[in-house]
C-alpha positions in Angstrom: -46.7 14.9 -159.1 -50.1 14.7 -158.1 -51.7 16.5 -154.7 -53.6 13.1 -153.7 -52.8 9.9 -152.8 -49.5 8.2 -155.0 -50.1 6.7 -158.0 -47.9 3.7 -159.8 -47.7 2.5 -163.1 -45.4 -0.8 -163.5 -44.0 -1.4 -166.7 -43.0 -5.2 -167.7 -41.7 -7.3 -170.2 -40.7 -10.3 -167.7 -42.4 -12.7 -165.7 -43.1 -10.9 -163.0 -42.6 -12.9 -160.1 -41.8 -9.7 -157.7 -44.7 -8.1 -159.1 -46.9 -10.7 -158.0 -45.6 -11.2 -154.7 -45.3 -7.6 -153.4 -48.4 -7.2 -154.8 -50.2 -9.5 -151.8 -49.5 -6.4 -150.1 -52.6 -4.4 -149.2 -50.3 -1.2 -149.3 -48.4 -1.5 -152.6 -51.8 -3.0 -154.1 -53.1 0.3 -153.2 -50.5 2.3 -155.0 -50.6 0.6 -158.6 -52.9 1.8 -161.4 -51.8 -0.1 -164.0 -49.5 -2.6 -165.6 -48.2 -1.8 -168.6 -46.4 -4.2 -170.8 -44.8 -4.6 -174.2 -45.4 -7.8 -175.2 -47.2 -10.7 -174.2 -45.5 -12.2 -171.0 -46.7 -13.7 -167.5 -46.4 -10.5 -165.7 -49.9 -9.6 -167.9 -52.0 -12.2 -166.3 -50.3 -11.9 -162.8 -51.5 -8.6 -162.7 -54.7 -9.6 -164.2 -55.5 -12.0 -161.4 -54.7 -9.4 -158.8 -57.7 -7.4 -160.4 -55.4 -4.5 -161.6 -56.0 -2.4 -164.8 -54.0 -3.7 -168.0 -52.5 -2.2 -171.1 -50.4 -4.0 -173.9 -48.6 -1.4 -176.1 -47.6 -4.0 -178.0 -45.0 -2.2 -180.8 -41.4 -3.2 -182.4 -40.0 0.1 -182.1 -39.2 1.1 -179.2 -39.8 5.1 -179.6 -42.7 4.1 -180.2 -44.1 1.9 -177.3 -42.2 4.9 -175.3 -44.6 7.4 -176.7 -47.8 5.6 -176.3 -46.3 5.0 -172.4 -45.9 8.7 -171.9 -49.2 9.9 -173.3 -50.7 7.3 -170.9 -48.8 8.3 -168.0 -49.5 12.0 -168.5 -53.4 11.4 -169.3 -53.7 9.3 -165.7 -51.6 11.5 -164.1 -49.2 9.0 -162.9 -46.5 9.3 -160.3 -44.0 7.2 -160.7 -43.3 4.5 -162.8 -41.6 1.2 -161.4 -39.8 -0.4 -164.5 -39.0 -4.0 -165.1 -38.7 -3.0 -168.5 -36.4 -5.2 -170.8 -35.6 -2.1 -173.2 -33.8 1.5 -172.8 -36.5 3.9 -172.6 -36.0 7.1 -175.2 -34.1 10.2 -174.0 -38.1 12.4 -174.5 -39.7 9.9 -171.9 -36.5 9.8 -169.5 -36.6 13.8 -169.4 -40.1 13.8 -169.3 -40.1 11.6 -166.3 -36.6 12.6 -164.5 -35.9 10.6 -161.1 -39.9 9.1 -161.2 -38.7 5.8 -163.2 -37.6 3.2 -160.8 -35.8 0.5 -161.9 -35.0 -2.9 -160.3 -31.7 -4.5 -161.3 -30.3 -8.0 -159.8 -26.5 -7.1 -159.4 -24.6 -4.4 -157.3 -24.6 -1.6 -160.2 -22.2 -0.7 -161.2 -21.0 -4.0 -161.3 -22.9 -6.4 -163.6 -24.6 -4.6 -166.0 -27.3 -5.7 -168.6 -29.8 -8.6 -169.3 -27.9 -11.1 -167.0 -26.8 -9.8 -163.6 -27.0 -12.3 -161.4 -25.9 -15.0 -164.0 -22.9 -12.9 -164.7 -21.9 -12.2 -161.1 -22.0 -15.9 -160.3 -19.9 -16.6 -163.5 -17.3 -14.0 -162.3 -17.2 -16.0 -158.9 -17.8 -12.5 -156.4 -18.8 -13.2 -152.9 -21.5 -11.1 -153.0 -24.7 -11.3 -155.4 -26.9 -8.2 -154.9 -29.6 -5.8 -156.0 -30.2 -2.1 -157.0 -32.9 -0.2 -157.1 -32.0 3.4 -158.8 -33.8 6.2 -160.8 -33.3 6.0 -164.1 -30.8 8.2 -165.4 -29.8 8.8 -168.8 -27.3 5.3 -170.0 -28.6 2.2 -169.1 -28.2 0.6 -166.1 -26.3 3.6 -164.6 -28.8 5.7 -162.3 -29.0 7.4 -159.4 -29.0 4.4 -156.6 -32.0 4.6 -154.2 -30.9 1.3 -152.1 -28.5 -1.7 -152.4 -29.0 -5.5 -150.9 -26.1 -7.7 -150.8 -26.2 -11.6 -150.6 -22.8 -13.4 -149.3 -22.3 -16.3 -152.7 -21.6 -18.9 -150.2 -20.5 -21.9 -153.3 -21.6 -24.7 -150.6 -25.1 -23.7 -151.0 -27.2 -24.9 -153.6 -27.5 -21.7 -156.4 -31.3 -22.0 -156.4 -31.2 -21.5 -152.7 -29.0 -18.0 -153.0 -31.4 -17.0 -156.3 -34.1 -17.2 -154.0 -32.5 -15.4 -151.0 -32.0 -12.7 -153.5 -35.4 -12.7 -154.7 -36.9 -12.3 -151.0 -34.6 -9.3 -150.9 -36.2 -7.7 -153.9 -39.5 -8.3 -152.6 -38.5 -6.5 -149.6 -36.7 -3.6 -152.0 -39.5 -3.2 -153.8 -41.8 -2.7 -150.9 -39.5 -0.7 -148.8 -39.0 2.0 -151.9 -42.3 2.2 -152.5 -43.4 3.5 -149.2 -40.3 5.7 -148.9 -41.9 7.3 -151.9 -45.7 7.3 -150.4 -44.0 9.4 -147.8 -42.7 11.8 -149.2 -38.6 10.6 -147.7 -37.1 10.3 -151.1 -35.1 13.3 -152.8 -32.1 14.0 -155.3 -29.6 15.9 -155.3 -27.3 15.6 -158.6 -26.3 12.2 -158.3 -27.3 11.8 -154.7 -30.3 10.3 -153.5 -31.4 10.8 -150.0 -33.9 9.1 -147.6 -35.2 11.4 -144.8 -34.3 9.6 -141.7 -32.8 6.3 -142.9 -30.4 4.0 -141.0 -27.5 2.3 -142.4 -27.0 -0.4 -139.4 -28.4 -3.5 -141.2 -25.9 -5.6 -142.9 -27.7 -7.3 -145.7 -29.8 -3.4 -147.0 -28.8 -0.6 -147.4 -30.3 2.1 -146.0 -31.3 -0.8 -143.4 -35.6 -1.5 -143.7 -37.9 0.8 -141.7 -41.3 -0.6 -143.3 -42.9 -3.7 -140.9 -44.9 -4.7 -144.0 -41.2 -5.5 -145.7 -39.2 -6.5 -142.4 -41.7 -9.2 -142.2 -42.5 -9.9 -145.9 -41.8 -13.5 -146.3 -42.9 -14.6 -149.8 -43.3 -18.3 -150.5 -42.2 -18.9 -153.5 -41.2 -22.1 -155.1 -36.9 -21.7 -155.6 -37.4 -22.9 -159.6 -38.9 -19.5 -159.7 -37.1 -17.4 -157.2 -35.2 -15.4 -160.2 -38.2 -15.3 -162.5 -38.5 -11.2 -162.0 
């Protein structure tokens, strides 16, 4: 990685309602150098508005797109990538970029797998909807777990309401890993990822928040689009 200051690229194919919102954050603003993504989608003009720089790679084949990504990421000398990515990124750039691809998944891996996480979880009737964030590893959806949040599926509340309680917590993921990261807290070993000095005494994240900026992140987002990621 680079000797300065910690550089982001986020990749997108999605809407990019987290995106958006942690990116109010002076912080994370601060870290992100580009927005990548693969096709036309709102997470382009989200990231547009916020004054970021931009680049469609806009290609069917997905080695492809994956090869255009890792010549950009080496030329700007980019950190760590922070992936809502809809595709499986090819085995060169995965090796190429080994535990510096963060991904963002809606379910308690490795429960819930794939495109629908949180629709599938609610369909199996679990009490608990979650969230992982995890490096990358090499099959989909089966990295190396940085952090875990966990939602009780209470069925007498509205869904839209728990969607959005979920999406807060991703917000707060999001922002939380990142600075982690900026710090320098984050290692692996094997399988194992470790976070210098992190508690595990809060019920609802695990490790528990440590970053004010995400203990006190409270996005305002309409519930229509709480899942919108």
């Amino acid at each position: 990685m680079s000797s300065s200051r910690l550089s982001v690229v986020i990749v997108a194919s999605t809407a990019g309602s987290v995106m958006n919102e942690v990116l109010k954050n002076d912080f994370f603003r601060g870290l992100v150098q580009a927005v990548v993504v693969d096709r036309e989608c709102p997470a382009l003009e989200k990231a547009q508005a916020h004054g970021l720089r931009t680049e469609s790679f806009i290609e069917d084949d997905n080695g492809r797109f994956c090869d255009r990504l890792l010549g950009f990421l080496r030329a700007e000398e980019i950190d760590y990538v922070f992936s809502y990515y809809t595709r499986f990124y090819t085995k060169r750039l995965r090796d190429a970029y080994q535990d510096r691809i963060v991904n963002f998944h809606p379910s308690l891996l490795p429960a819930f797998k794939g495109m629908d996480g949180f629709g599938d979880n609610v369909a199996y009737h679990a009490r608990f909807v979650g969230n992982t964030v995890e490096f990358i590893d090499q099959a989909m959806d089966e990295g190396k777990i940085i952090m875990q949040t966990a939602c009780p599926l209470d069925t007498n509340v509205p869904l839209h309401e728990v969607r959005h309680r979920l999406f807060v917590q991703q917000c707060k993921a999001l922002l939380q890993v990142a600075r982690w990261l900026s710090e320098g807290r984050i290692s692996v070993d094997g399988r194992k990822v470790m976070i210098a000095n992190a508690t595990f005494d809060e019920g609802l994240f695990s490790p528990a928040l440590d970053f004010i900026d995400a203990i006190e992140l409270a996005p305002a987002i309409p519930s229509l689009e709480a899942f919108s990621t």
